[in-house]
C-alpha positions in Angstrom: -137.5 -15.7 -18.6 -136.8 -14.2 -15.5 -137.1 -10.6 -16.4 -140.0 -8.8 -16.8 -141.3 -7.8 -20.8 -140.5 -4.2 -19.6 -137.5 -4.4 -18.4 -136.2 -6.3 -21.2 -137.6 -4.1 -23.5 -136.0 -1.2 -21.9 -132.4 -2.5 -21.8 -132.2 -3.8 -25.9 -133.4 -0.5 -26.0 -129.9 1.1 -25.5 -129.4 -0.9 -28.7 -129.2 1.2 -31.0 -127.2 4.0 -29.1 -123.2 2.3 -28.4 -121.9 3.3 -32.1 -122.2 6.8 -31.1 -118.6 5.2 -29.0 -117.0 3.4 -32.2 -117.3 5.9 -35.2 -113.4 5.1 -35.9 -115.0 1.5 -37.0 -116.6 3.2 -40.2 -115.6 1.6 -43.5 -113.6 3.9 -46.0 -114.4 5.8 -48.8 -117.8 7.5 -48.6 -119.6 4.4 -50.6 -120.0 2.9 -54.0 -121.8 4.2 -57.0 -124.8 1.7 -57.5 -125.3 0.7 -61.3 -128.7 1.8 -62.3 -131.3 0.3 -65.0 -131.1 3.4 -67.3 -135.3 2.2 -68.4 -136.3 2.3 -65.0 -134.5 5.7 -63.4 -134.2 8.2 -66.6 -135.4 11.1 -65.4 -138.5 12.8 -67.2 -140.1 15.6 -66.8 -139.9 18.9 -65.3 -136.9 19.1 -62.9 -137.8 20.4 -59.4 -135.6 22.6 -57.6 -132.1 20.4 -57.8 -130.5 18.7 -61.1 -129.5 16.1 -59.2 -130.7 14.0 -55.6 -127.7 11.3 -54.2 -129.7 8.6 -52.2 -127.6 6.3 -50.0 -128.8 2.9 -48.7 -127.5 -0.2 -47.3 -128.0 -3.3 -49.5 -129.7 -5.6 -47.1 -133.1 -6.7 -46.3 -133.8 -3.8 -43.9 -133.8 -1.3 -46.7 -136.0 -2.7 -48.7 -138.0 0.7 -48.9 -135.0 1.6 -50.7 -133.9 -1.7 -52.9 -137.7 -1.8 -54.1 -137.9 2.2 -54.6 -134.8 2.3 -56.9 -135.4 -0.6 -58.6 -139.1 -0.2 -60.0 -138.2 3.8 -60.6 -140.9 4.8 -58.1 -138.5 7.4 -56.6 -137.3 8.6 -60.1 -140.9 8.7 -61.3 -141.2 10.9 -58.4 -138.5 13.0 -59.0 -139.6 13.9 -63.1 -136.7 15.4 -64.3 -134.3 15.5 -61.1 -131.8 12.6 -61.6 -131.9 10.3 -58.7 -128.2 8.9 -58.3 -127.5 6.1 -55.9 -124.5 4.9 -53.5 -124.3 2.1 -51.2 -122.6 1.4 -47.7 -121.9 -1.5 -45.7 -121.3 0.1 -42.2 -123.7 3.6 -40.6 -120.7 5.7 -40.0 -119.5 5.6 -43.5 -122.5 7.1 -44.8 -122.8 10.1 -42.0 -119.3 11.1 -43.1 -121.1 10.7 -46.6 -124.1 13.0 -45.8 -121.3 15.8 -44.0 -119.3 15.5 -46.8 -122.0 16.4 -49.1 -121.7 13.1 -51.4 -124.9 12.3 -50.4 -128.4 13.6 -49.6 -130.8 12.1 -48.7 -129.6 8.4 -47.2 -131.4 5.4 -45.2 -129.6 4.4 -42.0 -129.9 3.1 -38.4 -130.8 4.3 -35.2 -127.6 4.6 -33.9 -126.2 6.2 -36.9 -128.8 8.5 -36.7 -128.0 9.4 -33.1 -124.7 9.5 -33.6 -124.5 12.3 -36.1 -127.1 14.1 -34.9 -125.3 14.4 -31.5 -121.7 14.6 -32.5 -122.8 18.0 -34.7 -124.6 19.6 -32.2 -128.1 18.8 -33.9 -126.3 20.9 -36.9 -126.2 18.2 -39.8 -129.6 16.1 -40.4 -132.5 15.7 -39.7 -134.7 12.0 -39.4 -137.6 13.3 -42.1 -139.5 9.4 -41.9 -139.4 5.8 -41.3 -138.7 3.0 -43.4 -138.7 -0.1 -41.3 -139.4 -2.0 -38.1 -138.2 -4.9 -36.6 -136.5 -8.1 -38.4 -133.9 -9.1 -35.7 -133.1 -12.6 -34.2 -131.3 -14.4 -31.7 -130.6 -17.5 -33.6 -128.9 -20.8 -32.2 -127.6 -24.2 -32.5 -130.5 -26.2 -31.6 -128.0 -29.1 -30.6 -126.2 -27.1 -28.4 -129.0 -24.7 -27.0 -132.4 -25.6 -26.1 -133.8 -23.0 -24.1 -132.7 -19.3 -22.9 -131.0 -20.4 -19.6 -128.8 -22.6 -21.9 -126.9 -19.2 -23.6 -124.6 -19.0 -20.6 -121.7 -20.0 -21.5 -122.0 -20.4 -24.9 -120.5 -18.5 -28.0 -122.8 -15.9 -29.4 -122.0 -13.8 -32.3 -123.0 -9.8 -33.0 -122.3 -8.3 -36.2 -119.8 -5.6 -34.6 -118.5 -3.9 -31.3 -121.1 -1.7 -30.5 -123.8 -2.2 -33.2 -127.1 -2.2 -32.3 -127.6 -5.8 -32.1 -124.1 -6.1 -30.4 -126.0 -3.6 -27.1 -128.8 -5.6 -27.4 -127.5 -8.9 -26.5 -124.7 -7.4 -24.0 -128.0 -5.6 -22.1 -130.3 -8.5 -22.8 -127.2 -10.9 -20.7 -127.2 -8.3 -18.0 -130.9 -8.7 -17.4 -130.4 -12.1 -17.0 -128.1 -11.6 -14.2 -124.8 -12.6 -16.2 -121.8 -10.5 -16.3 -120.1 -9.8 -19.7 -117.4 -7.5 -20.0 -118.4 -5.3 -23.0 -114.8 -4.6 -24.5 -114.0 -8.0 -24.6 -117.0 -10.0 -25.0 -115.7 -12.2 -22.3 -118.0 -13.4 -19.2 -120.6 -15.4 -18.7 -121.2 -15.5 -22.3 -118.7 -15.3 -24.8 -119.8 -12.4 -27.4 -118.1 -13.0 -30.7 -117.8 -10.1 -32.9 -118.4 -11.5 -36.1 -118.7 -9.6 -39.4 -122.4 -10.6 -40.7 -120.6 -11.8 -44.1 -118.3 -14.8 -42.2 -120.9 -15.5 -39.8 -122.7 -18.1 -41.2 -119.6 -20.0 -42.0 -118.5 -19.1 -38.6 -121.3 -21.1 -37.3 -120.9 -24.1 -39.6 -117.3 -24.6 -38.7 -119.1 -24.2 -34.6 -117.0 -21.6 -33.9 -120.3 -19.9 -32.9 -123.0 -21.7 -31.2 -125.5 -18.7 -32.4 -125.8 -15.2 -33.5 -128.0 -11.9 -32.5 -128.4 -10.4 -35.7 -130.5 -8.9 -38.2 -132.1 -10.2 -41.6 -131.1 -12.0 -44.2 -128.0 -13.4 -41.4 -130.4 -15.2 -39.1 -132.3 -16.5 -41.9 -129.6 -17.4 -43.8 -127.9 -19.4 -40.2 -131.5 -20.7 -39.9 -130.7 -22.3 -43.5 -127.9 -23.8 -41.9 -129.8 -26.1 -39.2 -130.1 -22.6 -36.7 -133.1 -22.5 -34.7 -135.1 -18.8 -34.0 -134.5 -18.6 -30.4 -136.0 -15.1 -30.0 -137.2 -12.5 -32.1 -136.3 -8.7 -30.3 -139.4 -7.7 -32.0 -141.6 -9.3 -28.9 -139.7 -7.6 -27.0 -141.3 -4.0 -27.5 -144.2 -2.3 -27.7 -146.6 -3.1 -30.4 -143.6 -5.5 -31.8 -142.5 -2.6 -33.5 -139.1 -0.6 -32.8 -137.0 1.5 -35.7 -134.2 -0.6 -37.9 -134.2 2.0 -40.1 -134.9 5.7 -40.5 -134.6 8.3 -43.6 -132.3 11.0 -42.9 -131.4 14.0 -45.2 -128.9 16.5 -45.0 -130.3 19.8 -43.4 -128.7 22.1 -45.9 -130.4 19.9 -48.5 -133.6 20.3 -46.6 -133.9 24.2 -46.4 -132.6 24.5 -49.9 -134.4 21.6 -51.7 -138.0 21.1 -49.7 -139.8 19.6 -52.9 -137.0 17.2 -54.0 -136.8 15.8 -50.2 -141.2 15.9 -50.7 -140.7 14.1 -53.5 -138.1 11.4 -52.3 -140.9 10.8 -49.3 -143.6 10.4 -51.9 -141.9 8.0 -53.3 -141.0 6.3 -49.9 -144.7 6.3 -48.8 -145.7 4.7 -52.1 -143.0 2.2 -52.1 -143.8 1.0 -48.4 -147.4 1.0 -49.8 -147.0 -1.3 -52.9 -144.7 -3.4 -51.0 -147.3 -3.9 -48.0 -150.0 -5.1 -51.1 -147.6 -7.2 -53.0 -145.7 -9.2 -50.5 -144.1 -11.4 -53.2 -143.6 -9.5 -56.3 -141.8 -7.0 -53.6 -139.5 -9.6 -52.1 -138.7 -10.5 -56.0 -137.7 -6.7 -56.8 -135.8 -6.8 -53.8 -133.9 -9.7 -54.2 -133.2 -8.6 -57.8 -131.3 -5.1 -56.8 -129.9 -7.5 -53.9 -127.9 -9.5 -56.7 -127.0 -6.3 -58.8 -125.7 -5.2 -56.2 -123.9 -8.2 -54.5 -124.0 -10.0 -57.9 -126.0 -12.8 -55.6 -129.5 -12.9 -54.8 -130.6 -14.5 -51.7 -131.9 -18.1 -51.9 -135.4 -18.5 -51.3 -135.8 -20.4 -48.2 -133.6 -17.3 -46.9 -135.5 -14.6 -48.4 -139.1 -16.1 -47.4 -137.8 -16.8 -43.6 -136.6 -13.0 -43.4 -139.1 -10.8 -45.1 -142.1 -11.6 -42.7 -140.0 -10.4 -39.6 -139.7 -7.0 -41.2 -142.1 -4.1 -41.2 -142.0 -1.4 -43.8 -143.5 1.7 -42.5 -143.4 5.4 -42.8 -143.8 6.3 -38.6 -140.2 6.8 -37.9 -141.5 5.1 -34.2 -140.0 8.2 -32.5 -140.0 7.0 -29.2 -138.7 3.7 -29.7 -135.3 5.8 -30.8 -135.6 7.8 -27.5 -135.9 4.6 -26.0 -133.4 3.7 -27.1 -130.9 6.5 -26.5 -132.4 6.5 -22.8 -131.1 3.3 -22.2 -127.8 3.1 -23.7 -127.2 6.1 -21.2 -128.5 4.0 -18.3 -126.3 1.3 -19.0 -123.2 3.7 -18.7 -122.8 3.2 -22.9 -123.7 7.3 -23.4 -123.3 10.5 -22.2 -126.8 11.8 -22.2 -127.8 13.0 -25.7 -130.0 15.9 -26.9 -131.7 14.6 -29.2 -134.4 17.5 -29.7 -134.9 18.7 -33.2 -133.9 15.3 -34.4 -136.9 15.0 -36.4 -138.6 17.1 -38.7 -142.0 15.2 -40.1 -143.5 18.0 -41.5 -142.8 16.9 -45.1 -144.0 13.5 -44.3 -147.0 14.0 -42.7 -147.9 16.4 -46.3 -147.1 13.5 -48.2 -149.5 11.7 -45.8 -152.2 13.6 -45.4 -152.0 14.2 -49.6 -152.3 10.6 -49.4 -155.4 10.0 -47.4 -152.9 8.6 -44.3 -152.7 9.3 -41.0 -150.0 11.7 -39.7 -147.3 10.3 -37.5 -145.6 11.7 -34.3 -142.0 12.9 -33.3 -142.3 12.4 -29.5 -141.5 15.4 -28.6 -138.4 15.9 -30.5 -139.3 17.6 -33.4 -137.7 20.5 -34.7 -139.3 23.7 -33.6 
């Protein structure tokens, strides 16, 4: 590729930031009520601080940490006697109007979210308190069609929305390669096809799409359709690593609840733990809250191609979301953020250091 590994880095890193334009895209309602396995979440033992602790997630690959955690009771377990009840959301912005609203906690969510309603309160409303998970995103193509890198121009790409993360990604990865898009439309030198993540797999089988920048289980699930893995945006920063996915809890919550939000991060750092040492039996827990959920579990060619392309870990990769805020200002998507006091790790870092880990760092934005 013509540009350098820097550069390219740098511009998918505005990524994660363009949502902060489209919060009128969230989905209504503030989520639905996930059923729970009364054997595995019945709370026991003495109650901490709060009766109750509302945990939202998305039900996709990229929250495992959360899929796994709720459905072998290692958060509940954590939590003794304080219930855990969960809610899921299909779009960020639905579950930061969640978290304001107070129907929510504690929730995992996106960079951009993140950013997004941090900013848009004044730094009033959350705080980032960990990480969950790195990484699983990939440009994915018709191999008949598309050969190389060069051979995108001109060719039909879809992003899951306006916007998204993945949607800056691609629009910043074209401009590095000298093409012109225009980012409302999608139309240019590439045609960007927003594409909800649900239709775009038979989007690409009717080849109205001739590939997709995307997260996981979407790439893998086009790869399962005769797709070919053209890039992964994981070798394209740093370490491979860059934040999918954060934890995020309400600061009210925070102040008043300290041990129930210690608690949730125990269980966080042990779930990210068993998963790391039990690769399959964690893809199969997964997969199993994946179908109570959806009431359809992935297949297994789609659930094996995705899960190695994600990372579970507890370092919220701090300046990977500065990064990424950076750029999505430098591309004219952002009005400079503050982001300062974004994070606050203390409570995760105790959980770590109880645990015999290694602390992790808040580039410079932690709360003071």
């Amino acid at each position: 590729m013509p540009a350098s590994r820097t550069t390219l880095r740098r511009s998918l890193a505005a990524a994660a930031a363009l949502p902060l334009l489209i919060g009128a895209l969230a989905s209504c309602g503030y989520g639905s009520e996930a059923k729970n396995d009364e054997k595995k979440v019945a709370a026991e033992g003495e109650k901490l601080s709060a009766d109750t602790v509302r945990l939202g997630y998305f039900p996709n690959l990229t929250h495992a940490t959360a899929l796994v955690g709720d459905q072998e009771g290692i958060f509940q377990k954590e939590l003794g006697g304080t219930q855990l009840k969960v809610s899921t959301f299909n779009a960020g912005p639905s579950e930061i109007e969640a978290l304001n609203a107070g129907s929510i906690d504690i929730g995992f969510i996106g960079p951009s979210p993140s950013i997004n309603g941090y900013t848009k309160s004044k730094g009033s409303n959350l705080r980032i308190v960990a990480g969950s998970a790195s990484g699983g995103v990939k440009l994915v193509v018709n191999p008949d069609k598309i050969k190389t890198l060069d051979d995108i121009k001109g060719k039909k790409i879809a992003t899951p929305q306006l916007g998204n993360t993945q949607d800056v990604a691609f629009l910043n990865w074209i401009s590095e390669k000298g093409w012109k898009v225009d980012a409302q439309s999608g139309k240019g030198d590439v045609s960007v096809v927003r594409t909800d993540n649900k239709v775009t797999p038979d989007a690409y089988k009717s080849g109205s799409i001739d590939g997709a920048w995307v997260p996981e289980p979407t790439a893998s699930k086009l790869v399962s359709e005769g797709a070919k893995v053209l890039l992964d945006e994981s070798d394209l920063w740093p370490d491979k690593k860059f934040v999918i996915t954060n934890i995020i809890v309400s600061q009210k919550f925070l102040k008043e609840h300290p041990d129930v939000v210690e608690a949730v991060l125990r269980g966080s750092v042990k779930t990210n733990a068993w998963i790391n040492a039990n690769a399959d039996k964690a893809k199969a827990s997964a997969n199993a809250k994946l179908k109570e959920l959806s009431g359809k579990a992935l297949g297994d060619k789609v659930i094996d191609g995705a899960w190695p392309s994600i990372q579970f870990t507890n370092d919220p990769l701090a300046a990977t979301l500065q990064a990424q805020a950076d750029h999505a200002v430098k591309a004219g998507l952002l009005k400079q953020p503050d982001l300062n006091g974004i994070y606050d790790l203390k409570p995760l870092n105790k959980v770590l250091k109880a645990a015999g880990q290694p602390e992790v760092a808040d580039a410079g934005l932690g709360v003071k």
